[in-house]
Backbone of each chain as ProteinMPNN parsed JSONL, in Angstrom:
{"seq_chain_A": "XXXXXXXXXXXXXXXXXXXXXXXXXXXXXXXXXXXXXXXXXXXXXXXXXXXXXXXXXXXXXXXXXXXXXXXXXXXXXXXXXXXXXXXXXXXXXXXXXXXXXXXXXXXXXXXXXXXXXXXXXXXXXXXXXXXXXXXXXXXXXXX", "coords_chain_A": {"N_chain_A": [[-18.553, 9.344, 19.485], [-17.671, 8.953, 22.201], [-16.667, 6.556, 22.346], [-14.16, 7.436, 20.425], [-13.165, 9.278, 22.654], [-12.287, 7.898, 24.421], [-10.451, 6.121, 23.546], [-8.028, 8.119, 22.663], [-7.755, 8.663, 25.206], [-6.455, 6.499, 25.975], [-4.145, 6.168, 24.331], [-3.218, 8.926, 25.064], [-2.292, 7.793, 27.931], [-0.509, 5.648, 27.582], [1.472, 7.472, 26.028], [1.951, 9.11, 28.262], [3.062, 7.629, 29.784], [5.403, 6.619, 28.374], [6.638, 8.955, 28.862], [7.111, 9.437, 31.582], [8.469, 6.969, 32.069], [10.944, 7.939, 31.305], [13.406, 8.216, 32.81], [14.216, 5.779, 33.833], [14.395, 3.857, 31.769], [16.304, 5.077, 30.768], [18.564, 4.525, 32.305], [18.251, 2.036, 32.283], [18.895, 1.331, 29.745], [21.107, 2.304, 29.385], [22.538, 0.382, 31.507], [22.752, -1.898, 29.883], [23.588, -1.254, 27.647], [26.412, -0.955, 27.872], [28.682, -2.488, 27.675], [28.806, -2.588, 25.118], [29.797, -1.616, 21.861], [30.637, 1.738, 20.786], [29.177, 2.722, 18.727], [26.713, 1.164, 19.061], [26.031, 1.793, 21.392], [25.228, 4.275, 21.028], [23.49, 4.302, 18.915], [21.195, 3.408, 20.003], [20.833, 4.835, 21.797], [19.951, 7.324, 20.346], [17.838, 6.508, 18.973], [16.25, 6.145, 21.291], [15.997, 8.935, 22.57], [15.095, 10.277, 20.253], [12.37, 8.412, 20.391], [11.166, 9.626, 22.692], [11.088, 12.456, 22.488], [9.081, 11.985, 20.292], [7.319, 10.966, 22.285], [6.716, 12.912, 24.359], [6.083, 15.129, 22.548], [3.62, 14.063, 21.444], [2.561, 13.413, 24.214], [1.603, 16.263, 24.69], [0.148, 17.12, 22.818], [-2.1, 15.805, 22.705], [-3.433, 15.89, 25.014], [-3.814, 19.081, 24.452], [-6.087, 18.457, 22.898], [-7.703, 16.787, 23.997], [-8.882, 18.35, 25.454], [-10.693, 19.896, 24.296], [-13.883, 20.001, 22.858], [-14.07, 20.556, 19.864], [-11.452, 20.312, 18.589], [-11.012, 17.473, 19.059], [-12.827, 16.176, 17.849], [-12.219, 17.117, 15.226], [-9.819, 15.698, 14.913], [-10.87, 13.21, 14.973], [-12.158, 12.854, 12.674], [-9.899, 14.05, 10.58], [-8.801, 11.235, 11.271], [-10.341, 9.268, 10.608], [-11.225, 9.997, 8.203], [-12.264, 8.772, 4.647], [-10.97, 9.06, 2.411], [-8.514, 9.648, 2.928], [-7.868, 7.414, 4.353], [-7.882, 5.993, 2.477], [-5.7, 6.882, 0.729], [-3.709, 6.676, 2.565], [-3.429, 3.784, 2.303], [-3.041, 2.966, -0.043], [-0.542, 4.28, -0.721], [1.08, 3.017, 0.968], [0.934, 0.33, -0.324], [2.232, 0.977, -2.412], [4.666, 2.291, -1.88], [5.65, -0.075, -0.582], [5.893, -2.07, -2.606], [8.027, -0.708, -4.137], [9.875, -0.373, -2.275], [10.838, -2.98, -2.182], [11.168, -4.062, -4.422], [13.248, -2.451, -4.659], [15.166, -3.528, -2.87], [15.753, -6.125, -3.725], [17.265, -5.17, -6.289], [19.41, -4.05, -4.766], [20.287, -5.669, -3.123], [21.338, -7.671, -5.347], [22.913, -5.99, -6.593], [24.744, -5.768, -3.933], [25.976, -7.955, -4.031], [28.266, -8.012, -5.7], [29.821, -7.034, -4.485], [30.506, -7.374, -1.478], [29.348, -9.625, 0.563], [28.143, -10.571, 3.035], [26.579, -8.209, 3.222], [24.757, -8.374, 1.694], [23.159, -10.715, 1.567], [22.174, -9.995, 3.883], [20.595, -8.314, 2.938], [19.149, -9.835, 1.511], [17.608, -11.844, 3.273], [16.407, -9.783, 4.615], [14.264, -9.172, 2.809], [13.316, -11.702, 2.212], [12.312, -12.121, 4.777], [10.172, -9.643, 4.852], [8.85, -10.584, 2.985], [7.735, -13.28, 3.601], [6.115, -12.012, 5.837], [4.047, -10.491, 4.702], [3.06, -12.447, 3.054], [1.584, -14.005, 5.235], [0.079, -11.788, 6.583], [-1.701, -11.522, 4.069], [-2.917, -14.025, 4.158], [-4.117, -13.787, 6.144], [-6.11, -11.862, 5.755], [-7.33, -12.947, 3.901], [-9.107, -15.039, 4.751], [-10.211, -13.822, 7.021], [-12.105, -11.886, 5.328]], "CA_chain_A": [[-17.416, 10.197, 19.857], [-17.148, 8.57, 23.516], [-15.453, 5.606, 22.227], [-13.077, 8.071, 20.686], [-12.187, 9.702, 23.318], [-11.007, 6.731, 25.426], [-8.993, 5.676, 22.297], [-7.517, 9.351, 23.214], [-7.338, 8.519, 26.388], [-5.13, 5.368, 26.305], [-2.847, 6.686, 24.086], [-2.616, 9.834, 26.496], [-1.842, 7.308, 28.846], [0.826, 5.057, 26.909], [2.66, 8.154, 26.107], [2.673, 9.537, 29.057], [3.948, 6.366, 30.846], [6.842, 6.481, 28.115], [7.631, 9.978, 29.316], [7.681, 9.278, 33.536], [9.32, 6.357, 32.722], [12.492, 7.9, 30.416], [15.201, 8.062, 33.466], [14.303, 4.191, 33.911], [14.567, 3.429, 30.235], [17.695, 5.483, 30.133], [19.278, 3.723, 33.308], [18.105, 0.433, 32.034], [19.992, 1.12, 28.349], [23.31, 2.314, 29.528], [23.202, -0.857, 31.928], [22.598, -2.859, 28.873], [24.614, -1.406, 26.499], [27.808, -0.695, 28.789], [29.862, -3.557, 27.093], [28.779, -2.66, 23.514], [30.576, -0.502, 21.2], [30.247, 3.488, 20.815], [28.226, 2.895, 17.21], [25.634, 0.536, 19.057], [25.219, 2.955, 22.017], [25.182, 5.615, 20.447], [22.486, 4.201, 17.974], [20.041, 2.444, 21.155], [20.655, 6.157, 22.81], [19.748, 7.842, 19.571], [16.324, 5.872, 19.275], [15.784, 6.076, 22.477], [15.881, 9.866, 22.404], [13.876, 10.659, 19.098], [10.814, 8.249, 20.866], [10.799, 10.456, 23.897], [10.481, 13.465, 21.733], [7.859, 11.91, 20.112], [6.105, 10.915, 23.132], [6.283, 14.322, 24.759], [5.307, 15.892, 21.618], [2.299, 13.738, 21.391], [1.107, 13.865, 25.23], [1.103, 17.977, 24.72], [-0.908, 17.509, 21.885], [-3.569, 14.58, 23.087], [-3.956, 17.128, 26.343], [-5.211, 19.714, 24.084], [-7.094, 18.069, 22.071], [-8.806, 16.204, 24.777], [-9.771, 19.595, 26.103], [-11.616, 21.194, 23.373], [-14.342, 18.825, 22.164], [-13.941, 21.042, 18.344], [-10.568, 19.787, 18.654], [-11.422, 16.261, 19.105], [-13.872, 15.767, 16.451], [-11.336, 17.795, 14.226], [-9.215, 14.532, 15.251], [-11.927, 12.042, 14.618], [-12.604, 13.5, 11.201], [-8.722, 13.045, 10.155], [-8.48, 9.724, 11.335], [-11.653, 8.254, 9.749], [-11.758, 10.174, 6.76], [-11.942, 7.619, 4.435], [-10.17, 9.683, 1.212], [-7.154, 10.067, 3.892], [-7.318, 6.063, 4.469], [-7.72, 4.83, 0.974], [-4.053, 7.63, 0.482], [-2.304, 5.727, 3.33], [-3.838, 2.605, 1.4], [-2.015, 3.09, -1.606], [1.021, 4.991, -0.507], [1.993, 1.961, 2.006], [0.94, -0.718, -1.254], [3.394, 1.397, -3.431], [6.318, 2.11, -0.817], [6.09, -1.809, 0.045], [6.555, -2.65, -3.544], [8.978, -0.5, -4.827], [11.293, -0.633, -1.304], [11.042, -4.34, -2.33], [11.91, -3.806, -5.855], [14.963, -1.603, -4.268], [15.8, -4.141, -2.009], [16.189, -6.768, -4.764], [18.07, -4.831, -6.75], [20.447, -3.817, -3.68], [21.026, -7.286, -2.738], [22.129, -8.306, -6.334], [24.557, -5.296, -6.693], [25.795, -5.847, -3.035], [26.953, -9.405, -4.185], [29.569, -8.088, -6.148], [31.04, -6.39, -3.632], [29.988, -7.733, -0.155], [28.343, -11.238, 0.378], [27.672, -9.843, 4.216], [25.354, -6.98, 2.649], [23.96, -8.983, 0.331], [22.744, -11.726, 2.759], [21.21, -9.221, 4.597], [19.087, -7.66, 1.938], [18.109, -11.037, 1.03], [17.136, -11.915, 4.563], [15.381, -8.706, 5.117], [13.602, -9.211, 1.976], [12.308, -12.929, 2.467], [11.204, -11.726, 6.011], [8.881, -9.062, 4.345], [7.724, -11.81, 1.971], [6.913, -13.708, 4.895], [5.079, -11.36, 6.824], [3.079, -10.217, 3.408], [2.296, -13.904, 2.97], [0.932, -14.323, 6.361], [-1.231, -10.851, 6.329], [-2.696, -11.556, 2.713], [-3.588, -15.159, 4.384], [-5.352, -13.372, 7.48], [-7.107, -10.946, 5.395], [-8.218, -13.763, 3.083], [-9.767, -15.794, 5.811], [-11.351, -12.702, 7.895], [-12.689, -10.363, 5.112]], "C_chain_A": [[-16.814, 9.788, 21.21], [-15.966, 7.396, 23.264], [-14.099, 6.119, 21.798], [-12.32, 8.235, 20.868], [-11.586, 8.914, 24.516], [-10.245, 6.086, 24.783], [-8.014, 6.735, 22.2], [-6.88, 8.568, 23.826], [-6.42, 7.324, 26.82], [-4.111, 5.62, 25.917], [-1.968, 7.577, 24.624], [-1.829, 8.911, 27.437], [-0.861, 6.61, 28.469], [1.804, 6.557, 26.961], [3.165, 9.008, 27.077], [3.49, 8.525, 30.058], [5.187, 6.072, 30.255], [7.042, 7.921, 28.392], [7.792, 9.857, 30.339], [8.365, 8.277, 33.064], [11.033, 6.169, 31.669], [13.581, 7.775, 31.596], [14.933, 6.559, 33.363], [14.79, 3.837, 32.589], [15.988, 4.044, 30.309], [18.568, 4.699, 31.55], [19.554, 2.357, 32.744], [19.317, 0.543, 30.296], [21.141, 1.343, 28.603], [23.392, 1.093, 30.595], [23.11, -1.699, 31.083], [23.451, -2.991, 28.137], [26.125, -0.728, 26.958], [29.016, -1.276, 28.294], [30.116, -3.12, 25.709], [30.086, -1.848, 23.089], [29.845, 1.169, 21.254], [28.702, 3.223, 19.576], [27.017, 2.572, 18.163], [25.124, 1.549, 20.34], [24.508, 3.962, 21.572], [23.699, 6.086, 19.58], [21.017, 4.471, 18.856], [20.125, 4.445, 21.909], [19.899, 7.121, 21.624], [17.908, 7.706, 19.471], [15.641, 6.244, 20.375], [15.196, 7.891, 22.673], [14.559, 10.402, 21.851], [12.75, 9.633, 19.917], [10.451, 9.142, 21.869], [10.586, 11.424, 23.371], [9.297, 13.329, 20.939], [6.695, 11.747, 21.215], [5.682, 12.288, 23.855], [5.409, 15.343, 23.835], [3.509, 15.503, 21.474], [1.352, 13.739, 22.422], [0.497, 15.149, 24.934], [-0.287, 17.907, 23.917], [-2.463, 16.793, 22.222], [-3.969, 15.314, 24.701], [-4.785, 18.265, 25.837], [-6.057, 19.111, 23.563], [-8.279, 17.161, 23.048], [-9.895, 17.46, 25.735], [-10.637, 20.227, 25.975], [-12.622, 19.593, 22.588], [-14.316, 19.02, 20.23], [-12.903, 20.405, 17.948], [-10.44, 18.182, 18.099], [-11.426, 15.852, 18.172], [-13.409, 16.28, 14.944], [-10.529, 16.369, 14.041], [-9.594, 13.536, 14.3], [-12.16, 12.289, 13.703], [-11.196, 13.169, 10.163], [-8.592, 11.883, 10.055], [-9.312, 9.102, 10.596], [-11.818, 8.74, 8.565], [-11.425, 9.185, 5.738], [-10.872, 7.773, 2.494], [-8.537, 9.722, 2.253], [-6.588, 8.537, 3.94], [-7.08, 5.298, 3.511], [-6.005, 5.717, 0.577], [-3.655, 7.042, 1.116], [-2.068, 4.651, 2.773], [-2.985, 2.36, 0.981], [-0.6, 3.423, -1.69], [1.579, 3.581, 0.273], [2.032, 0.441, 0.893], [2.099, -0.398, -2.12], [4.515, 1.302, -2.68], [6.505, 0.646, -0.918], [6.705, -2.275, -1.516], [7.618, -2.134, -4.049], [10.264, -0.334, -3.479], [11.692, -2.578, -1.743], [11.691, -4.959, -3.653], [13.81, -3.543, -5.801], [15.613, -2.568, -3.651], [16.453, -5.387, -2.806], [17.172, -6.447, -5.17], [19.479, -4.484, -6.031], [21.165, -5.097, -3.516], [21.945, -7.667, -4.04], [23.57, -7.507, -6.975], [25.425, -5.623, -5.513], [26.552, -6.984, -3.0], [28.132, -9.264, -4.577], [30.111, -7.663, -5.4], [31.217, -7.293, -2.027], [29.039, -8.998, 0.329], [27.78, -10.994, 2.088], [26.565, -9.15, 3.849], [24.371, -8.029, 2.257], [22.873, -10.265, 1.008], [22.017, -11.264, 3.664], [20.225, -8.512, 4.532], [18.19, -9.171, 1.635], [17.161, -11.771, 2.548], [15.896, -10.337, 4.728], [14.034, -8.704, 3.715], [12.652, -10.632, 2.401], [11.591, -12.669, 3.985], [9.842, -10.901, 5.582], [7.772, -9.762, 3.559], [6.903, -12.29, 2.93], [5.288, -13.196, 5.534], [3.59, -10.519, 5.791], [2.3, -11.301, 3.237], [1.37, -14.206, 4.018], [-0.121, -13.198, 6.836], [-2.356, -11.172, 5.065], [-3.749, -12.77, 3.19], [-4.645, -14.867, 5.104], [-6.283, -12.71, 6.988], [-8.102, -11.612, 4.68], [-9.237, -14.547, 3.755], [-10.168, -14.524, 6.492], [-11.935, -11.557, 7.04], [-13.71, -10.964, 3.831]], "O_chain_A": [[-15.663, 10.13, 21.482], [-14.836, 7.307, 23.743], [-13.058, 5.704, 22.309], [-11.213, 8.009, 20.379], [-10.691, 9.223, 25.302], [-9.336, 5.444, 25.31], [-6.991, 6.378, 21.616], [-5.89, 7.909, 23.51], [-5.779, 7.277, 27.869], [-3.092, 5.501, 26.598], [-0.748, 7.505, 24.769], [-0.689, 9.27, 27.731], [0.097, 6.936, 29.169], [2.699, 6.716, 27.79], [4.264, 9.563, 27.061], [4.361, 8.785, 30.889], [6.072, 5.504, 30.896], [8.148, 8.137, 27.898], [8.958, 10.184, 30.561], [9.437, 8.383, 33.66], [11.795, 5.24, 31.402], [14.642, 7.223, 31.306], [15.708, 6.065, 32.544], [15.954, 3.439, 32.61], [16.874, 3.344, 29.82], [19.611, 4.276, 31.052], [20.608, 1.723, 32.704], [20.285, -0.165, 30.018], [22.122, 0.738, 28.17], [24.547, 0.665, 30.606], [23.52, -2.743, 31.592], [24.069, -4.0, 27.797], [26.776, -0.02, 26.19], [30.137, -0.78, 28.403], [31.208, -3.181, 25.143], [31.072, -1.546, 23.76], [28.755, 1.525, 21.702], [27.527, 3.548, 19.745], [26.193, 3.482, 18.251], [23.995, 2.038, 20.321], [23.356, 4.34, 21.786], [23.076, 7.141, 19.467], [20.109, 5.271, 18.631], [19.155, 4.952, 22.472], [19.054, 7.825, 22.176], [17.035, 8.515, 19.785], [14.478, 6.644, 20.338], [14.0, 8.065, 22.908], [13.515, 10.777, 22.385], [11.856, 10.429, 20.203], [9.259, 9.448, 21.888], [9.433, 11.702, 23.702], [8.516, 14.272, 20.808], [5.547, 12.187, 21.151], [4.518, 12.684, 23.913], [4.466, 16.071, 24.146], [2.534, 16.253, 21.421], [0.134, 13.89, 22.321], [-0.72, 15.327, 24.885], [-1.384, 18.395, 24.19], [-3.594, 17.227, 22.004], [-4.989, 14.97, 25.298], [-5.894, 18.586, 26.264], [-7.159, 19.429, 24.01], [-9.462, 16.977, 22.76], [-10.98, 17.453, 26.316], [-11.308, 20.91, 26.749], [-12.19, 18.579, 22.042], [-14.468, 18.093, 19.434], [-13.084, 19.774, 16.906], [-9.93, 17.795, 17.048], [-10.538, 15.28, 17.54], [-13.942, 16.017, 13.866], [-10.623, 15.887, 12.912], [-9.038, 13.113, 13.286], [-13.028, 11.426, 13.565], [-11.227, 12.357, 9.239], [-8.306, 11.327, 8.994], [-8.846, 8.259, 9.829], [-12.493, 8.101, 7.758], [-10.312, 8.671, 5.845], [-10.369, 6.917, 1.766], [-7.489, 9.892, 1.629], [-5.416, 8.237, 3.713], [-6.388, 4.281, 3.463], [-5.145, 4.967, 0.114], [-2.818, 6.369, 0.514], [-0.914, 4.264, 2.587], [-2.105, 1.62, 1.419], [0.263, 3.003, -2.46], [2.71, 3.221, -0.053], [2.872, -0.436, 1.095], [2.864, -1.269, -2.534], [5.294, 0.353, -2.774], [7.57, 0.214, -1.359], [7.828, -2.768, -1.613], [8.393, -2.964, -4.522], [11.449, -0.192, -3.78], [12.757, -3.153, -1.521], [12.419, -5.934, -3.845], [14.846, -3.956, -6.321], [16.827, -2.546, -3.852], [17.627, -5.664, -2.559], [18.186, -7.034, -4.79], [20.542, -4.619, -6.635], [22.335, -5.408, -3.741], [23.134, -7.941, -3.878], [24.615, -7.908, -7.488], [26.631, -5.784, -5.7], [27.52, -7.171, -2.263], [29.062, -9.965, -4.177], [31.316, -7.882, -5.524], [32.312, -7.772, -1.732], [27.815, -8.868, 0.289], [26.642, -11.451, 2.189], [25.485, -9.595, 4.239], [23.255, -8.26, 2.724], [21.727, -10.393, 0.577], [21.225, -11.975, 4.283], [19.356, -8.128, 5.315], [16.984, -9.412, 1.581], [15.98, -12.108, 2.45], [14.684, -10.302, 4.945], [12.948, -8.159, 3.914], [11.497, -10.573, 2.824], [10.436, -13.018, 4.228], [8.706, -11.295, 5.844], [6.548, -9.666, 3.463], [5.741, -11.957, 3.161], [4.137, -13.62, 5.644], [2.493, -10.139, 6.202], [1.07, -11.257, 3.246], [0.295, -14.697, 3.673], [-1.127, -13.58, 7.434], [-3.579, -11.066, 5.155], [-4.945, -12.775, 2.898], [-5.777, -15.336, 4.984], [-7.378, -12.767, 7.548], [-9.29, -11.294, 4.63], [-10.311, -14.664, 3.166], [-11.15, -14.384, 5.763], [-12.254, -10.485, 7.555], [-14.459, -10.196, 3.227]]}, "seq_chain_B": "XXXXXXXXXXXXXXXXXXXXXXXXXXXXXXXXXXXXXXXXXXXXXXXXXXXXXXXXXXXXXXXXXXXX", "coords_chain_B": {"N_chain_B": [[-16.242, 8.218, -11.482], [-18.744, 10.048, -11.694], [-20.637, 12.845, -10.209], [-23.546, 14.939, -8.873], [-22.576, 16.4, -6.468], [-21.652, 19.224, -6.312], [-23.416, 20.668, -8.034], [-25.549, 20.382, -7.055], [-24.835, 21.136, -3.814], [-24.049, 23.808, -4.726], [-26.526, 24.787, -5.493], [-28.11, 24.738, -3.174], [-26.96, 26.256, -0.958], [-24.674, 25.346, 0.512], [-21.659, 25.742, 2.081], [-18.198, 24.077, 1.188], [-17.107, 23.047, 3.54], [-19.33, 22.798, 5.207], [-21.024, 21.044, 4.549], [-19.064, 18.81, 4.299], [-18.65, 18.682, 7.377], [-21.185, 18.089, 8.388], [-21.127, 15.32, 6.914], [-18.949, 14.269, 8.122], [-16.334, 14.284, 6.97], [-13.036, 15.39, 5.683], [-12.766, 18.627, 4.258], [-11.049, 18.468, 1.819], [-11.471, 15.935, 0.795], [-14.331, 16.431, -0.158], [-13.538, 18.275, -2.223], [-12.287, 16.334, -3.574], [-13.9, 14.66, -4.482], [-16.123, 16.029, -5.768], [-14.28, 16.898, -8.121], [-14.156, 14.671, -9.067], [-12.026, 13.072, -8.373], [-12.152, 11.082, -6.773], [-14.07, 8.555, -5.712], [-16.717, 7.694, -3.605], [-17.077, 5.937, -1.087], [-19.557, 2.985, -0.057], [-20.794, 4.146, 1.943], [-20.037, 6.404, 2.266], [-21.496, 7.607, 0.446], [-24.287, 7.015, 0.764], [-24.713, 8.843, 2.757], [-24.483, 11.107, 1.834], [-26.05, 11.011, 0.448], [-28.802, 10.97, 1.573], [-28.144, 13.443, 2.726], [-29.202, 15.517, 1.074], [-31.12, 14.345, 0.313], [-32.328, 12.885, -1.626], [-31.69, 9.676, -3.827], [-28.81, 7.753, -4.087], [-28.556, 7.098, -6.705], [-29.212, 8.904, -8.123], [-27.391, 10.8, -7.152], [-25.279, 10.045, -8.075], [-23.606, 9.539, -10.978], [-23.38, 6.578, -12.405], [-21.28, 4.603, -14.854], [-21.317, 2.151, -17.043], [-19.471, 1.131, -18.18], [-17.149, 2.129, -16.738], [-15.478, 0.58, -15.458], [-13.851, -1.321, -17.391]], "CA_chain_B": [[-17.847, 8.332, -11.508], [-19.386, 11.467, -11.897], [-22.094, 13.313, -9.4], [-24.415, 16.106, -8.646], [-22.544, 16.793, -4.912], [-21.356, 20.159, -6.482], [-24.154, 21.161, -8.569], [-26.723, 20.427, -5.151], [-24.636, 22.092, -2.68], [-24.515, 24.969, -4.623], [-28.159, 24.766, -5.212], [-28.722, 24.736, -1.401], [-26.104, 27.563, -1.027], [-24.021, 24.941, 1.585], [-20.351, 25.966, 1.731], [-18.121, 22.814, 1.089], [-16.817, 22.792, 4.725], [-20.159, 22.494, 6.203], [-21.227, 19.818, 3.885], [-17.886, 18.181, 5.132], [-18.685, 18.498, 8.771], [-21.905, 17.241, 7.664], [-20.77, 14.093, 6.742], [-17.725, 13.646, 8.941], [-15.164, 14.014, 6.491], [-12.402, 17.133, 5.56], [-12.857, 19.55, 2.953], [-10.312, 17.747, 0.866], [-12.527, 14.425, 0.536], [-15.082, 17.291, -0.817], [-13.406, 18.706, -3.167], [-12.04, 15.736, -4.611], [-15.212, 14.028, -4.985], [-16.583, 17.162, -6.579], [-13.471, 17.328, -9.42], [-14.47, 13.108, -9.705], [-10.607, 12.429, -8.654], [-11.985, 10.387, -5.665], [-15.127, 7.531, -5.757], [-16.727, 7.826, -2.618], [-17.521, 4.435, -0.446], [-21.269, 2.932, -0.173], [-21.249, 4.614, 2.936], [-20.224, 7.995, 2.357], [-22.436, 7.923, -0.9], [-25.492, 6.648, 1.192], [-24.621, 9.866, 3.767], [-24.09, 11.732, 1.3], [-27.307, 10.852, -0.553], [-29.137, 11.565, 2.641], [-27.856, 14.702, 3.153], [-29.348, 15.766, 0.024], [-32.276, 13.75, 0.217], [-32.148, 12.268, -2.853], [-31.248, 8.156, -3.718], [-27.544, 7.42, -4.578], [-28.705, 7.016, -8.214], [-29.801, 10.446, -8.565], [-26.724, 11.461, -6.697], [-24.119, 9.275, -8.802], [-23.64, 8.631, -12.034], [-22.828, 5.179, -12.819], [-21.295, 4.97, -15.789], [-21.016, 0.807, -17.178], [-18.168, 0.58, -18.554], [-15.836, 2.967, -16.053], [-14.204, -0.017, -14.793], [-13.592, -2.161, -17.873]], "C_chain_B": [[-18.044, 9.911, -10.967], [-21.025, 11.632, -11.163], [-22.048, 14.314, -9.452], [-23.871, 17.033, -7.487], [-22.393, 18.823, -5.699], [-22.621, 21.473, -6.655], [-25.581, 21.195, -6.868], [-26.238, 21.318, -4.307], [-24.766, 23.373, -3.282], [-25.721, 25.763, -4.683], [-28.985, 25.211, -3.519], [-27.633, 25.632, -0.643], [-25.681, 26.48, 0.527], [-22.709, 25.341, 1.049], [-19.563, 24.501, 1.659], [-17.229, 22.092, 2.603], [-18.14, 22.565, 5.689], [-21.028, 21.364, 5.239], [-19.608, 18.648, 4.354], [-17.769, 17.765, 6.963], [-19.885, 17.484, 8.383], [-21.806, 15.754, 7.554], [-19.701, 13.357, 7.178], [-16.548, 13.25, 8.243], [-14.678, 15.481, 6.267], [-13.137, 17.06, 4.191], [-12.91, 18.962, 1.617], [-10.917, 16.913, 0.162], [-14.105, 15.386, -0.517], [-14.952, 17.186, -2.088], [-13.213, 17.413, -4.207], [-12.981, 14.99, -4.999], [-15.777, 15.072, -5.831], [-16.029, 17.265, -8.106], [-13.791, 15.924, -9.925], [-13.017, 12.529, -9.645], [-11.011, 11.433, -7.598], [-13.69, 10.03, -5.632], [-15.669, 7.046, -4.212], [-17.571, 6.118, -2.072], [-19.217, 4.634, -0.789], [-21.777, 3.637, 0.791], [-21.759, 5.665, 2.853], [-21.438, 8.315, 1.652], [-23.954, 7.913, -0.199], [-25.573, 8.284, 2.095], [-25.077, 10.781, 2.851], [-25.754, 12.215, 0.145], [-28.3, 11.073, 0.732], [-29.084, 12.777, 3.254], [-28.634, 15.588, 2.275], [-30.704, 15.435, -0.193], [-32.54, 13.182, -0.852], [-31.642, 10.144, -3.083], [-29.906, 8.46, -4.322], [-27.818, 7.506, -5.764], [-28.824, 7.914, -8.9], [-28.418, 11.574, -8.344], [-25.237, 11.132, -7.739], [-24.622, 8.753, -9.911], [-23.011, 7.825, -12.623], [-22.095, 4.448, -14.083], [-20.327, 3.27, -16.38], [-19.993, 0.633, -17.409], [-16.906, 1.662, -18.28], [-15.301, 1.765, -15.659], [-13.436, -0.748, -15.343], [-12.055, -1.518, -18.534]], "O_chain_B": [[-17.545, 10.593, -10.072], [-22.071, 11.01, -11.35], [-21.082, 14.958, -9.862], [-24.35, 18.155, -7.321], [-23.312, 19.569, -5.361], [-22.828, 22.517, -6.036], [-26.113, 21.987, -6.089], [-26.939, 22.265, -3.951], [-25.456, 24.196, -2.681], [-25.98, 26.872, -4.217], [-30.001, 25.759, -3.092], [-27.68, 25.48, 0.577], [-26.278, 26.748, 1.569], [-22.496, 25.344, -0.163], [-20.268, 23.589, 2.089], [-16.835, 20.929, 2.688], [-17.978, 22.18, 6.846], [-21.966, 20.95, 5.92], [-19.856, 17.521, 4.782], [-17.097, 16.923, 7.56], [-19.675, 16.302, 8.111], [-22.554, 15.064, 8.247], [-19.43, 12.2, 6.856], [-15.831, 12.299, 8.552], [-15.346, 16.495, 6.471], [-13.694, 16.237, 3.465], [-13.777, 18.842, 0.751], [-10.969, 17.038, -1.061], [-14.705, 14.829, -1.437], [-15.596, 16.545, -2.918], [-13.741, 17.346, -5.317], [-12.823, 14.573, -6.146], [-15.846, 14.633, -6.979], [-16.725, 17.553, -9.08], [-13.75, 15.79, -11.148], [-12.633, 11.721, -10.491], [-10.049, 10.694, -7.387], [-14.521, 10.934, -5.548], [-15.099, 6.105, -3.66], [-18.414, 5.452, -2.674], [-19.89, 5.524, -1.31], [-22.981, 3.893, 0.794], [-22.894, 6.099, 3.052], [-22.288, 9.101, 2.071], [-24.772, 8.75, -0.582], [-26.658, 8.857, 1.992], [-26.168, 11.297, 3.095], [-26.201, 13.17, -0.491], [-28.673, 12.171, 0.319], [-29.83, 13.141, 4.163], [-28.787, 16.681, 2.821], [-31.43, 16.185, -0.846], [-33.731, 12.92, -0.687], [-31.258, 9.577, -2.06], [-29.848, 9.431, -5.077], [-27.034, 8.35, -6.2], [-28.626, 7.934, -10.115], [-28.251, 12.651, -8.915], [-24.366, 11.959, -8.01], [-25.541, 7.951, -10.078], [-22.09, 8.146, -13.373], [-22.634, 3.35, -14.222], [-19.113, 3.126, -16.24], [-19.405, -0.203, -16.723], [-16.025, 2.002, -19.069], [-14.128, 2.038, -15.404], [-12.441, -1.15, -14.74], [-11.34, -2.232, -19.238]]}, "name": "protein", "num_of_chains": 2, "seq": "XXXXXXXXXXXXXXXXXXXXXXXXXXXXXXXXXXXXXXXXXXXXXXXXXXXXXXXXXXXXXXXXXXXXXXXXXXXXXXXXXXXXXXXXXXXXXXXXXXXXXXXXXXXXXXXXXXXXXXXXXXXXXXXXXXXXXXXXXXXXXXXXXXXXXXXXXXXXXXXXXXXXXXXXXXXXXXXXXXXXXXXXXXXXXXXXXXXXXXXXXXXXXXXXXXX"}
């Protein structure tokens, strides 16, 4: 349970270092994106936002939970259960194939209309291949 | 694959949340091992068969041709 709670305790510490350091982050993006357009601000400010709500949300919570050791081990019991990990398992094997299925099919309708689109599903698609190809390789060689 | 976890705990009047702490998993992971919707690792099974006192074999039944 000690190792744990310093696997807690870093993440405590990541997210609280993205909440002290949102004015910087937000200084640093509007000097970045100053030239852009409204859409791309708008987007990079959008993002930017929703993570800071997540990170706040998540120090609150990794504060209690580091408080109460019932808490904790309530934690540690989620995370490791191993009926919980074989569901992420499966759910992230299915999503991957059938967003990949979708993405196929997207690309070959967006041809008729849009060769821009379409170029971009196919790109975003052979990247996932990629990066599928190059996990299946690592897992094959380390497991 | 089909086991005893049900028929034991209630034997040993454990509720299925403290057979769950027990073994460091939720409820959920319980139950569904209990209904046989969920095939529990060598681990859990070994815990699990430990908890119980019993061998995995006694605890699980193996059944040859579930996977064919």
């Amino acid at each position: 349970m000690e190792d744990f709670r310093k696997k807690v305790q870093t993440r405590l510490g990541i997210n609280s270092m993205l909440c002290l350091s949102s004015i910087a982050i937000y200084f640093a993006l509007t000097f970045l994106t100053k030239n852009a357009d409204e859409f791309a601000k708008g987007l990079s400010m959008g993002v930017f936002c929703g993570l800071e709500i997540v990170a706040v949300f998540n120090t609150i919570r990794l504060l209690i939970t580091l408080r109460s050791e019932e808490k904790l081990r309530e934690m540690y019991i989620k995370e490791n259960d191993e009926r919980i990990k074989a569901i992420e398992r499966m759910t992230a094997q299915k999503g991957f194939i059938i967003s990949i299925i979708g993405m196929a099919l997207g690309a070959i309708v967006a041809g008729f209309f849009d060769v821009r689109v379409c170029l971009a599903l196919v790109g975003a698609l052979f990247f996932s291949s990629v990066v599928t190809l190059c996990a299946r390789a690592y897992y094959n060689k380390n497991m | 694959m089909k086991n005893k976890i049900q028929e034991l705990r209630k034997a040993r009047k454990v509720t299925q949340q403290e057979l769950a702490d027990a073994l460091s998993v939720t409820r959920q992971t319980i139950i569904s091992l209990e209904n046989g919707k969920y095939n529990a690792s060598l681990t859990l099974a070994h815990k699990a068969a430990q908890f119980f006192g019993i061998s995995i074999e006694e605890l699980f039944i193996f059944e040859e041709d579930e996977n064919l």
